[in-house]
N, C-alpha and C positions, 0 to 999 in steps of 0.2 A: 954431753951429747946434744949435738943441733937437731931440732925437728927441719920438716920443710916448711917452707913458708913464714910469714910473717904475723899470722894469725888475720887475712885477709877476709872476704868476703865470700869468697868460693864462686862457683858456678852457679848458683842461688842467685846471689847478690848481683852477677855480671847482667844476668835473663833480667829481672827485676827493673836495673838499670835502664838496660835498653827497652826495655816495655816502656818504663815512664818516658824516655825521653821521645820515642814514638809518638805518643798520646800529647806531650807537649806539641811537638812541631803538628799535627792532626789538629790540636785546636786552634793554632796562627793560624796555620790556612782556612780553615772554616768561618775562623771569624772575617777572614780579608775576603772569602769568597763571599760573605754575606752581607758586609758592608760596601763590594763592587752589586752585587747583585739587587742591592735596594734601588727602588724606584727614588727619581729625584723630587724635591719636595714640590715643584714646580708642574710635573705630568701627571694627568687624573692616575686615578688607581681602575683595575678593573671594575669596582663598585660606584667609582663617581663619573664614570662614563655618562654620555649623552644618552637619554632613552630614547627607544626608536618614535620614527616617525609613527602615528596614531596610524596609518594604511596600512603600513605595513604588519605594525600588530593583529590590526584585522586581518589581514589576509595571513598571518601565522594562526590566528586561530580558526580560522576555518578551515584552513588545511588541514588542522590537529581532528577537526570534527565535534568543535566543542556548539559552532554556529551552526542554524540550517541556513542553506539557499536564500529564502525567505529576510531571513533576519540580516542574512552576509550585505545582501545587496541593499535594504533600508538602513542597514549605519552607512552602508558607503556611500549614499546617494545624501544623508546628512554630514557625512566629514566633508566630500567632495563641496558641499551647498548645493547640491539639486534638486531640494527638498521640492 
């Protein structure tokens, strides 16, 4: 008497298969996207960027409300050199 089959894998093993080989090709591309997407060694990073002009910071914090009036306008009359 023949059974069917060859004592395969079944429907188990097929899903299994194709799961892993998903998650294989999911990692090449991730890794290709993340080695296009790296900055070159050559352009600052967001972090070594130039920091702003000293005025300009003044005038971000007084806008925030951290300076009075007072205070805004004797550092800007020292940055500027109008002491």
């Amino acid at each position: 008497m023949m059974r069917y089959g060859d004592g395969g894998v079944g429907w188990g093993g097929w899903i299994a298969m194709v799961a892993m080989m998903v998650v294989f090709w999911g990692a090449i591309a991730w890794v290709i996207v993340t080695l296009i997407r790296r900055p070159s060694s050559g352009a600052p990073g967001p972090a070594e960027r130039a920091p702003s002009p000293p005025l300009q910071i003044l005038d971000e914090r007084y806008a925030r409300g951290e300076i009075d009036d007072e205070e805004y306008q004797r550092r800007r009359a020292v940055l500027r050199g109008d002491t």
